[in-house]
N, C-alpha and C positions, 0 to 999 in steps of 0.2 A: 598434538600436531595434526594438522589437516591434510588428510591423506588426497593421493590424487585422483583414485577408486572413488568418485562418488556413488552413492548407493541410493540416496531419496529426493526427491528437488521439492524444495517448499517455494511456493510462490506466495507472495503479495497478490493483495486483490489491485484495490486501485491502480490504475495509470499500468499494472504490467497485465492483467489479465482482460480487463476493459477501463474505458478509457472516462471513466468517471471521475477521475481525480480531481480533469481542470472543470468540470462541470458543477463539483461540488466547491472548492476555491472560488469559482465567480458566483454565487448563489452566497456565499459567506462575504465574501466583500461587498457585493450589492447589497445586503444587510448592512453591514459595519457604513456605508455611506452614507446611509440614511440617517447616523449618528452625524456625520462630517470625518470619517474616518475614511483616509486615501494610502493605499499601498499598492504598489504594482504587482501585477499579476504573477509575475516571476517570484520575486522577492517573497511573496505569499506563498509559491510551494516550497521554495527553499525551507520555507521558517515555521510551515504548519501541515505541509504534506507524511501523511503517516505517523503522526501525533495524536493523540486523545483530541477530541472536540473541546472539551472541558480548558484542556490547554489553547488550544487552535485561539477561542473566544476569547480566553485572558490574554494573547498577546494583542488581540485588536482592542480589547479592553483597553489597556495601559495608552492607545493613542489617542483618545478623546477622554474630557470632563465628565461628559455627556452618560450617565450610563446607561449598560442595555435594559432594555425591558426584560421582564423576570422571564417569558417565554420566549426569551430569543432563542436557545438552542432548538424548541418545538418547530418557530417557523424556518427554521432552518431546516429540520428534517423534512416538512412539509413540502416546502420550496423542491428543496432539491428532491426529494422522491419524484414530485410529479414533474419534473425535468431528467429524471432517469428512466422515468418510464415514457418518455417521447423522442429521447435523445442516446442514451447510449449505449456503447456499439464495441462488441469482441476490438482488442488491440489486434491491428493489422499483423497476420503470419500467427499468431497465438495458436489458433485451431487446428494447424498443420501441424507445429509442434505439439500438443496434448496428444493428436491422435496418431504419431510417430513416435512418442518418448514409452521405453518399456521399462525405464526404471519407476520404481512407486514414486508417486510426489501427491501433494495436499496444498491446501492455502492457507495459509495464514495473516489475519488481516487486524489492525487496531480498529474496523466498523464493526458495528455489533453482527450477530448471525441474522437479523432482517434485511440489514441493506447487503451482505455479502449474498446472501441466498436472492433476492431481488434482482441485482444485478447480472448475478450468472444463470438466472433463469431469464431475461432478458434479452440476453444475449446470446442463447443457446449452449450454454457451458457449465449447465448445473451438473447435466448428468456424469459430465468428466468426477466431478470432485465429492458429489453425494456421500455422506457417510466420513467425509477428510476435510471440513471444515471446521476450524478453529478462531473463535473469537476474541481478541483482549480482554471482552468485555467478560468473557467466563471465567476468567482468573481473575480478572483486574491487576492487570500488568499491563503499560504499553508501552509501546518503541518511545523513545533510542533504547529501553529496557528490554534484556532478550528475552523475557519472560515467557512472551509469544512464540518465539521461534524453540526453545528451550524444553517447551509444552510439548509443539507440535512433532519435536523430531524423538520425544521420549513413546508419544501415544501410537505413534508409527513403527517403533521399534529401533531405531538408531542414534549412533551416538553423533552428538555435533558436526566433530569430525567426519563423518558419512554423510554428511549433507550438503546442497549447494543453496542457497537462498536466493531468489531472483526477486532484486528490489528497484524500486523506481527514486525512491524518497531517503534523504541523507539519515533522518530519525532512525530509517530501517537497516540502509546501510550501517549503520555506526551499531546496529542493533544486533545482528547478523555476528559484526566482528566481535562483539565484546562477548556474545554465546560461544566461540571460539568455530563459528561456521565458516567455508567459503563464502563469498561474496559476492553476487554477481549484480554490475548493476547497471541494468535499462536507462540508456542518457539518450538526452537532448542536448542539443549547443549549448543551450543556458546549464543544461544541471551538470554535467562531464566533470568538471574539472574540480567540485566542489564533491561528486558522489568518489572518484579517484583519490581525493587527497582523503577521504574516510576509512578508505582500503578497499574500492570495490572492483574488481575488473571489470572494464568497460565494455560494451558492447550496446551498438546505436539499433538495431533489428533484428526482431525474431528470427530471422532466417539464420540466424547466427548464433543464436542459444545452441543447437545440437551439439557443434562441434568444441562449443564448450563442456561440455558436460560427460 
């Protein structure tokens, strides 16, 4: 059972700690276009936000004949690094909350440890998390599989239930729930009703994590 005493907050990288998510989704579909592959930009984090890559490229896979070129994933990561390193940017209020929160928390993310350490050194928020980073990619586990979160709240010291997950992406939500964690999940207009019905409590700005937690 999920107690109400939360003890560790694991965060998600993308879209809750910086705002890399929708920069890496249009970097992936500008790819996929160059096959004749069109998906909305919404519809594309619903269906590949917090996902394996691997998976992300077989769902764009399956809408074109057309196949990718064997280094699609590469210029993918290429693309988007040298778009993260000119573009992104701490998620508004995040910084307030890390350097107010005195409970222990860590991250946990389905990007490998290059682009999560990248990003938060980018953005000034490596040194929050040094030493509490956790990749999918070191287990080979990824969301909607808790594996990650299941990882990160054993090598921290707690049990599920002592944790709160703060996720942006329904893979994570659904990911969160089925480790038996709280739930917390970071919406927009588009994602709310679709992160809610997975079991997440809602909550649209950082300034409103605290008094969740």
């Amino acid at each position: 059972m999920i107690t109400n005493k939360i003890k560790c907050v694991i965060f998600d990288c993308d879209g809750v700690l910086v705002d890399s998510e929708i920069i890496g989704i249009r970097v992936l579909l500008g790819l996929a276009a160059e096959y004749g592959v069109v998906m909305e930009e919404q519809e594309a984090v619903r269906l590949m936000s917090g996902r394996n890559l691997v998976e992300a490229v077989a769902i764009l896979q399956a809408l074109t004949d057309r196949p990718f070129a064997a280094d699609f994933i590469e210029q993918y990561r290429t693309r988007s690094y040298a778009l993260f390193e000119k573009e992104v940017k701490p998620v508004e209020g995040i910084r307030e909350v890390l350097e107010q929160l005195t409970l222990p928390f860590c991250v946990a993310s389905s990007g490998p440890v290059k682009k999560i350490e990248l990003n938060l050194r980018l953005t000034g928020l490596l040194p929050f998390f040094e030493g509490r980073i956790f990749s999918a990619y070191t287990i080979n586990s990824w969301k909607p599989d808790p594996g990650i979160f299941l990882h990160a709240a054993a090598t921290m010291g707690f049990d599920p239930a002592e944790c709160a997950v703060v996720e942006d992406s329904l893979a994570g939500i659904q990911a969160a729930r089925a480790g038996g964690f709280r739930a917390l999940g970071y919406a927009s207009e588009h994602s709310a009703a679709y992160l809610e019905e997975a079991g997440a409590e809602i909550f649209y700005s950082m300034k409103e994590l605290p008094r969740l937690l």
